[in-house]
C-alpha positions as CSV (number, residue, x, y, z in Angstrom):
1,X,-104.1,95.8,28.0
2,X,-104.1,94.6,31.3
3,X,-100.4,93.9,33.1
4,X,-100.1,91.5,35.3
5,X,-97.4,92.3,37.7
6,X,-96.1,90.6,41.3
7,X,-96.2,93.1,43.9
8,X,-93.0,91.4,45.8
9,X,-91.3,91.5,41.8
10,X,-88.8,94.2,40.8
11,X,-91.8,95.6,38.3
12,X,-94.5,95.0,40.7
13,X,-92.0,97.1,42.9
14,X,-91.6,100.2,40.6
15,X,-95.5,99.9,39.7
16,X,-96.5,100.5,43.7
17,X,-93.9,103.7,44.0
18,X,-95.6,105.0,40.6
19,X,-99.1,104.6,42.4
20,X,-98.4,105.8,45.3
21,X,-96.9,108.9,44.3
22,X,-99.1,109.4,41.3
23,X,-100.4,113.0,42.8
24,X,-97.5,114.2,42.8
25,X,-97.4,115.6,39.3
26,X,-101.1,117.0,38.8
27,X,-100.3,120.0,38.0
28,X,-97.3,120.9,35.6
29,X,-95.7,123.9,35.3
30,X,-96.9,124.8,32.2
31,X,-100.8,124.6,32.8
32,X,-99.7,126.7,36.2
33,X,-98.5,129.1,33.9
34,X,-101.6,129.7,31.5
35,X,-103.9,129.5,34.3
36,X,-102.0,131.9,36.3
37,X,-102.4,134.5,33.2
38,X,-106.1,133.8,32.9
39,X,-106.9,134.8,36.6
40,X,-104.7,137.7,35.8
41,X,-106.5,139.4,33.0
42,X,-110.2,138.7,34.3
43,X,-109.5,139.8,38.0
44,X,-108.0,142.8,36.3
45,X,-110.1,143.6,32.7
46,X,-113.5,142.2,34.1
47,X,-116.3,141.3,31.7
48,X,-114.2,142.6,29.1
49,X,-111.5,139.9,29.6
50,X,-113.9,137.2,29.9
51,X,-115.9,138.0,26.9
52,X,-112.0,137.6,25.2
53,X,-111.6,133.8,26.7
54,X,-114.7,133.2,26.1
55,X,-114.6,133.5,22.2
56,X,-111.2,132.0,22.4
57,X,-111.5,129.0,24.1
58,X,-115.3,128.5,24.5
59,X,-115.8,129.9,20.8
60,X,-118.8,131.9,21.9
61,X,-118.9,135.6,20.5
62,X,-121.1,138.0,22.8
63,X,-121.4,141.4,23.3
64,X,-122.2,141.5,26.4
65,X,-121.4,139.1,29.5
66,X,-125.1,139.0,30.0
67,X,-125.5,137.2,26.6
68,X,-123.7,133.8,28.1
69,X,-126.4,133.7,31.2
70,X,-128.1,130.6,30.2
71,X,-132.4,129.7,31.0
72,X,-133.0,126.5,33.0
73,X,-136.1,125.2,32.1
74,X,-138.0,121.8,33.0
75,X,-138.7,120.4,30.0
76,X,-141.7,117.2,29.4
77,X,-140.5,113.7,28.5
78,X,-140.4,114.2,24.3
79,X,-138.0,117.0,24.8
80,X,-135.4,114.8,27.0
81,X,-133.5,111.6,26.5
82,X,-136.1,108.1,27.2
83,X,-136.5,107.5,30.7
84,X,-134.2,110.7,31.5
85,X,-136.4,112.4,33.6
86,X,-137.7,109.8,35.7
87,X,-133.9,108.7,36.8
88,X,-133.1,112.1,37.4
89,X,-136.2,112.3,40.1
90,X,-135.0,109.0,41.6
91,X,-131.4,110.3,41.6
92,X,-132.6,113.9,43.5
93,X,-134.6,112.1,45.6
94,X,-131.9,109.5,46.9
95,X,-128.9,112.2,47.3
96,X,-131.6,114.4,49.1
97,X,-132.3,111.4,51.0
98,X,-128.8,111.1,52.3
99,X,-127.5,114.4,53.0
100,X,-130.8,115.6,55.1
101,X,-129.6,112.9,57.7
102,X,-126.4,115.5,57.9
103,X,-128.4,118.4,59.0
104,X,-127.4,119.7,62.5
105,X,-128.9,122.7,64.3
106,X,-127.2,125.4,63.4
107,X,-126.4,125.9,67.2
108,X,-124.9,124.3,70.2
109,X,-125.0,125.8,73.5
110,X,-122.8,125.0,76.5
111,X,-123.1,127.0,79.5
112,X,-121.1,126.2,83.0
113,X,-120.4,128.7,85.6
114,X,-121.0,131.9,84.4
115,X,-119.2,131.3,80.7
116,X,-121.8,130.6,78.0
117,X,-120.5,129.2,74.7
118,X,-122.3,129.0,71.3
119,X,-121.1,126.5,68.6
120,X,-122.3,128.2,65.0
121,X,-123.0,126.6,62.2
122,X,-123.5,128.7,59.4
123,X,-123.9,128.1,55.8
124,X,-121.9,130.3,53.2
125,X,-123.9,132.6,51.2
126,X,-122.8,132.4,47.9
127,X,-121.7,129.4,46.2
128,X,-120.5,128.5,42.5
129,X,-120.5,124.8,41.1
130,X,-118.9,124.3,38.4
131,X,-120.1,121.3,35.7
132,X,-117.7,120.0,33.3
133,X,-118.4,119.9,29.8
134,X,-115.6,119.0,27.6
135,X,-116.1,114.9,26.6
136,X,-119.5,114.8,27.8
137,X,-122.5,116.7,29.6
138,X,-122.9,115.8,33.6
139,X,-126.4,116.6,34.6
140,X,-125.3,114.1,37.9
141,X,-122.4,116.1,38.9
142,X,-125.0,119.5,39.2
143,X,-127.3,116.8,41.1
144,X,-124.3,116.1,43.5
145,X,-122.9,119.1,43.7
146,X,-126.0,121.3,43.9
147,X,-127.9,119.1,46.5
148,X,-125.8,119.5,49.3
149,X,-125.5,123.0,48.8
150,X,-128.9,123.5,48.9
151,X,-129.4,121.3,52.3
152,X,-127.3,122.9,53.7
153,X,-128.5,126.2,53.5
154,X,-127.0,128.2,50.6
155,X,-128.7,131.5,49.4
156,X,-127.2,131.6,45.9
157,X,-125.9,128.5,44.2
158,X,-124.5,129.7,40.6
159,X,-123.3,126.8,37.8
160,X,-120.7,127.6,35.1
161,X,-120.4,125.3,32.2
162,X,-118.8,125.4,28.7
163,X,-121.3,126.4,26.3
164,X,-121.9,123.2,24.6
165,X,-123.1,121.5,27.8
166,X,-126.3,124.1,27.5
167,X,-126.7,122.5,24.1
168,X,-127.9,119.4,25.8
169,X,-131.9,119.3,26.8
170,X,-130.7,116.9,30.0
171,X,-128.4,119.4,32.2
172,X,-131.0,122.0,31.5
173,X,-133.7,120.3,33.1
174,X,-131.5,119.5,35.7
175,X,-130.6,122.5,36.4
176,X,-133.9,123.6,36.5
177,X,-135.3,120.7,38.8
178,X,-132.4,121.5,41.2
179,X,-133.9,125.2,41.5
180,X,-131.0,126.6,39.7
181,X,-131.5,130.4,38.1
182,X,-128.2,131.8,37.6
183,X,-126.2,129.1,35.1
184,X,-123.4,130.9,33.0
185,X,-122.4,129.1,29.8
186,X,-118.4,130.0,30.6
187,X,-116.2,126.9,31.1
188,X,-112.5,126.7,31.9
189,X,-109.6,129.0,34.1
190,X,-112.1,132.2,32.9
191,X,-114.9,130.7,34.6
192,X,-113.6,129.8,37.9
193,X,-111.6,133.7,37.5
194,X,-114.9,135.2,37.2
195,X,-116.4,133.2,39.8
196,X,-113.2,133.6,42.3
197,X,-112.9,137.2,41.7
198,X,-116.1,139.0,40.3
199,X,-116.7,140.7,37.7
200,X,-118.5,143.6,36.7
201,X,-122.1,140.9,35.5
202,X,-120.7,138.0,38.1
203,X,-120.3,138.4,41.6
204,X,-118.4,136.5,43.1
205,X,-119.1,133.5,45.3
206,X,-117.8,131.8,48.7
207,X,-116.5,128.6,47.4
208,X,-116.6,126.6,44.0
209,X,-116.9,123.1,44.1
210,X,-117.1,120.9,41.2
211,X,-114.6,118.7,39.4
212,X,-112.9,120.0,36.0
213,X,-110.1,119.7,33.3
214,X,-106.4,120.2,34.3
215,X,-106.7,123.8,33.6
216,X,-109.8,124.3,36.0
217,X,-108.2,122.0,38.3
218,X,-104.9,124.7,38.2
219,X,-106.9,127.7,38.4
220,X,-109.1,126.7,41.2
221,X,-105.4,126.2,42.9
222,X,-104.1,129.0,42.2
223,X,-107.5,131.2,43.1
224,X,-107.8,129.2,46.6
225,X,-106.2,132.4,48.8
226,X,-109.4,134.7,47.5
227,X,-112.3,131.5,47.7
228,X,-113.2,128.2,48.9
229,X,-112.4,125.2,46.9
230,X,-113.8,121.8,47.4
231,X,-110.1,120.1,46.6
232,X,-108.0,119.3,43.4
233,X,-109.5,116.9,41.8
234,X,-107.2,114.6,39.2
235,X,-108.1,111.9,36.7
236,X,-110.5,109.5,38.0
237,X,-109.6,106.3,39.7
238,X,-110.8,102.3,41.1
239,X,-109.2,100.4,42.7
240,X,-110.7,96.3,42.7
241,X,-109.9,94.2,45.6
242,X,-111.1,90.7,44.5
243,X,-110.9,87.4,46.8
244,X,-111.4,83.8,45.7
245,X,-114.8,83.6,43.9
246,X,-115.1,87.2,42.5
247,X,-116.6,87.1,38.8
248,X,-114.0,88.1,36.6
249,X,-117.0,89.4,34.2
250,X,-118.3,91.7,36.8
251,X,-114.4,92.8,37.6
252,X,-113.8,93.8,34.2
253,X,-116.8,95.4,33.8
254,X,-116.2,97.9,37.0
255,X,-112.3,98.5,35.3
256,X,-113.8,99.7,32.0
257,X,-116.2,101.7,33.8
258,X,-113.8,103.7,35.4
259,X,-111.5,103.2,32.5
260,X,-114.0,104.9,30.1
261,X,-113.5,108.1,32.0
262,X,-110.7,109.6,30.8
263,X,-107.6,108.1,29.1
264,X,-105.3,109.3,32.3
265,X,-108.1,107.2,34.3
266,X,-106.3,104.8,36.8
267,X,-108.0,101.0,36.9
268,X,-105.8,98.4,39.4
269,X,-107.0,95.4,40.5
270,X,-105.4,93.7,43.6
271,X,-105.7,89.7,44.2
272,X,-104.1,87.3,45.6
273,X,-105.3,85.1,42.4
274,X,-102.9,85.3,39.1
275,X,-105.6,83.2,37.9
276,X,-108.4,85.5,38.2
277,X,-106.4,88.2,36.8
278,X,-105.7,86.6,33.7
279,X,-109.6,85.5,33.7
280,X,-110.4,89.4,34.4
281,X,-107.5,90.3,31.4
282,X,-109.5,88.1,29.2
283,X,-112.8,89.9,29.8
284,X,-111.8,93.0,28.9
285,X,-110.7,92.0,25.3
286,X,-114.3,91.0,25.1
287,X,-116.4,93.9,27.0
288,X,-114.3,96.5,25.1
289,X,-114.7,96.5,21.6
290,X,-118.4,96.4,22.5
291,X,-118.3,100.0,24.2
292,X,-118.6,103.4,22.7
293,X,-116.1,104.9,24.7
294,X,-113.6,101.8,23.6
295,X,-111.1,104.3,22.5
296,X,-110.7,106.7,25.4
297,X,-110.8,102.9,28.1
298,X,-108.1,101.2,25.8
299,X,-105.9,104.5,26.2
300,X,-106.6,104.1,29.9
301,X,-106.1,100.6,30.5
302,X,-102.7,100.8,28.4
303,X,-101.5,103.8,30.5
304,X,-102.7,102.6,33.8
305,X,-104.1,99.2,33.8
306,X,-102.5,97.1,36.2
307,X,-102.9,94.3,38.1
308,X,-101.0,93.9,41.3
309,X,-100.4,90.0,42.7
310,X,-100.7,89.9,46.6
311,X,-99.6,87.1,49.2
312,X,-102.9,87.5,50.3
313,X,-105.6,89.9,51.5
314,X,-103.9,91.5,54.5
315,X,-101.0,92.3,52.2
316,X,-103.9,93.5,49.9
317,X,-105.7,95.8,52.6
318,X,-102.1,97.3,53.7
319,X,-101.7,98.2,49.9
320,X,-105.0,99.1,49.2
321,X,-104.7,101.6,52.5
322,X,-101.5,103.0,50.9
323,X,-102.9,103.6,47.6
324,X,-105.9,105.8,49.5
325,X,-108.1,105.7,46.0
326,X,-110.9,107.9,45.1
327,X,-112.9,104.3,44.7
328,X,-112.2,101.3,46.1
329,X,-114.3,98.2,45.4
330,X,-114.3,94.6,47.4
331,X,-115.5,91.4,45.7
332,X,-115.0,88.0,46.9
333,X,-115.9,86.8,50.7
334,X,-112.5,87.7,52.0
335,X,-112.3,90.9,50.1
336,X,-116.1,91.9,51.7
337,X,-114.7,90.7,55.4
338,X,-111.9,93.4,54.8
339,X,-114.9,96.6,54.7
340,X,-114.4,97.4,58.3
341,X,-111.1,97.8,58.7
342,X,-110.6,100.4,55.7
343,X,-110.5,103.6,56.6
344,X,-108.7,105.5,53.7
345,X,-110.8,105.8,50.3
346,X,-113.2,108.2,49.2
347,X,-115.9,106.2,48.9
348,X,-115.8,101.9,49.2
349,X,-118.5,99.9,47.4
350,X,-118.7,96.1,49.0
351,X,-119.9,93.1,46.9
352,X,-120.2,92.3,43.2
353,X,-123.5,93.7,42.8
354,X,-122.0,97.1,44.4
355,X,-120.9,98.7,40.9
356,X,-119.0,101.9,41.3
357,X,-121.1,103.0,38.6
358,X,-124.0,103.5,41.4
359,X,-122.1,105.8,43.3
360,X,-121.7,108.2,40.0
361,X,-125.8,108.1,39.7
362,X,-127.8,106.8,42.4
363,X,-126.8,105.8,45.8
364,X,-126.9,108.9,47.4
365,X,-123.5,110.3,48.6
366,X,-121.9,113.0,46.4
367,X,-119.4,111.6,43.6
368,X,-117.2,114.5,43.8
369,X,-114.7,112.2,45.4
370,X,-110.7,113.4,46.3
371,X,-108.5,111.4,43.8
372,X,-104.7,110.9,43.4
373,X,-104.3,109.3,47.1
374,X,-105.7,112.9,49.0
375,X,-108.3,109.9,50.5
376,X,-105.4,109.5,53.6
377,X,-106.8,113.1,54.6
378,X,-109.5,114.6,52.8
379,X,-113.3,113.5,52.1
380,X,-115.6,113.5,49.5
381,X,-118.2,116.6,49.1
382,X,-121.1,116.7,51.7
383,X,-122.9,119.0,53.6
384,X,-120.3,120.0,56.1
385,X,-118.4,121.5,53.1
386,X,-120.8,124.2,52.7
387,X,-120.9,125.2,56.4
388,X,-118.6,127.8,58.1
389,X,-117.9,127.0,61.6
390,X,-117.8,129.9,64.4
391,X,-118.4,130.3,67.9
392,X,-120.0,133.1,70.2
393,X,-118.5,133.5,74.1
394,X,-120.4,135.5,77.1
395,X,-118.5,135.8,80.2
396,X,-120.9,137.0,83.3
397,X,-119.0,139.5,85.7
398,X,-118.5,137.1,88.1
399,X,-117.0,134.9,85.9
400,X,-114.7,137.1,84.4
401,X,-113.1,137.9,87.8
402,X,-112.4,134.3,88.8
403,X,-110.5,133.8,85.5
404,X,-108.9,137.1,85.1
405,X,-105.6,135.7,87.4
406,X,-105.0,132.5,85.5
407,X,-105.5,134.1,82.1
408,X,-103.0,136.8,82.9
409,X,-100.4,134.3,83.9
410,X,-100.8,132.3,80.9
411,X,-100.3,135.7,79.4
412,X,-97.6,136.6,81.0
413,X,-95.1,133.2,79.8
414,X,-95.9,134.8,76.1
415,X,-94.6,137.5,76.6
416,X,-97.8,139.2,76.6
């Protein structure tokens, strides 16, 4: 379920390559392929070839691309799931919370000596989120996706979803809390095509953000030369950093919460206590069988359960910086004591009572988070992300003249 491996062992060894290079192979050649022929026919058919994918993959028959537009609608608390709606306001509320403190003017202005330069901020116009829908519905990723948008002054915010995920009372009140009133029920490489390129019923937007299935996750590659992405996100990951006195219970309960994701999910633990591992290996043969998901975490764990053996915890922060995970967790004292010294995860949760599982819902920064060790450069979604920089340059007469020499000499090395 669980393997135990020394990092300085020959397995331990092959087990840290695998991990570090685990991005590598994202995208295969033959989910390239079929999203590349998607994009093709709806840039080129339209709402014609999109009503085709549709009933294909989505299994929705219309006559019209108009017929998969979806109603948002708040909905009172004997329509939605117990205690849904309340959560959902305390959620809004504490991602609102967070991103407002990001809001810059949307100007700077620097003026010296007759030269007066403007810093623009600008937010894009158009944007489409996309909410997966396959195992399950995700009225959190609209909340996390949608938020920022919104803060940071999009016009249009469009969501896309497979057409089961409208089936659920819970994304449609989020949706509607959110303000949304263009939702499409189109999931897959057709809806990020219709959304990349336009269609005839869908125009297209700026940028789509939003996490997705391999096949999204290939076509939003493969469309990133005509729009914005957020980044490619693969199957989710935690990495566990646990010292001397982490409870195993709590450790094994933070592994099958990632675990429970997806069966390509990745769930390491690093210690520099074999004891506590096997103490953590043991838990999860008892949390398991308890959970609903048990069958999609066992496939996880057996894939890509590890535990990784360290000489200690500076041999644990070098790894852990390596390894660059989507979310990286620190229990024990001198696990915690290591916080301010990481710089390379997308998001790092300190303490035992810091589940991972509040990031997903309630803390406040977005858990659209960049997996498969793109930490080392990129960051998770926030405002910034829906912000086109520019700049705006006045030169007075005077000015001009006392630069014109030095510019023309700079000019003049270029070839120019």
């Amino acid at each position: 379920m669980l393997k135990i491996l020394a990092l300085n062992s020959r397995r331990g060894r092959r087990a840290r390559q695998r991990l570090l290079r685990r991005g590598d192979d994202l995208l295969d050649a033959g989910t390239l392929r079929r999203a590349r022929r998607i994009l093709k026919r709806v840039r080129r058919g339209g709402d014609r070839a999109l009503l085709r994918f549709s009933a294909r993959y989505d299994g929705l028959e219309a006559a019209s691309v108009g017929e998969l537009r979806r109603p948002c609608e708040r909905l009172d608390d004997g329509r939605l799931p117990a205690g849904f709606a309340a959560a959902l306001d305390r959620a809004v509320a504490a991602v609102r919370r967070y991103h407002e403190a990001q809001v810059r003017p949307p100007e700077t202005r620097l003026e010296a000596a007759g030269v007066e330069l403007v810093a623009l901020r600008r937010p894009l116009r158009r944007v489409g989120v996309y909410v997966p829908g396959g195992r399950a519905t995700y009225p959190s990723t609209a909340v996390m996706t949608v938020l920022p948008a919104r803060l940071a002054g999009v016009r249009e915010i469009v969501v896309a979803s497979p057409p089961r995920a409208f089936d659920n009372a819970a994304l449609r009140h989020a949706l509607a809390v959110l303000g949304i009133d263009e939702a499409w029920a189109i999931g897959g490489a057709h809806a990020v095509a219709a959304l990349a390129y336009g269609t005839e019923t869908i125009r297209r937007v700026d940028k789509i953000v939003g996490p997705g299935n391999a096949l999204v996750t290939a076509a939003k590659h493969l469309a990133s030369s005509a729009v914005a992405i957020d980044g490619l996100a693969g199957p989710s990951e935690v990495v566990i950093v646990a010292s001397d006195g982490a409870d195993a219970r709590l450790v094994a309960a933070d592994l099958l919460a990632q675990a429970e994701h997806d069966p390509q999910a990745l769930a390491v633990l690093i210690t520099d206590r074999k004891a506590l591992a096997r103490r953590v290996r043991a838990e999860l043969a008892v949390q398991l069988p308890a959970l609903a998901t048990a069958e999609v975490a066992r496939a996880a764990l057996a894939g890509q359960g590890l535990a990784l053996i360290v000489g200690g915890m500076e041999e644990a922060l070098e790894l852990a910086e390596e390894i660059a995970p989507e979310h990286l967790q620190l229990v024990g004292d001198e696990a915690e004591a290591l916080a301010p010294r990481l710089e390379r995860a997308g998001a790092v949760f300190v303490g035992g009572a810091s589940a991972e599982v509040f990031g997903d819902y309630m803390a406040g920064p977005s858990h659209v988070l960049p997996t498969g060790g793109t930490a080392r450069f990129a960051s998770g979604l926030g405002l910034e992300d829906f912000l086109r920089r520019g700049h705006r340059v006045r030169y007075s007469a005077a000015a001009a003249a006392r630069q014109a020499a030095a510019v023309a000499a700079l000019a003049e090395v270029e070839g120019l």
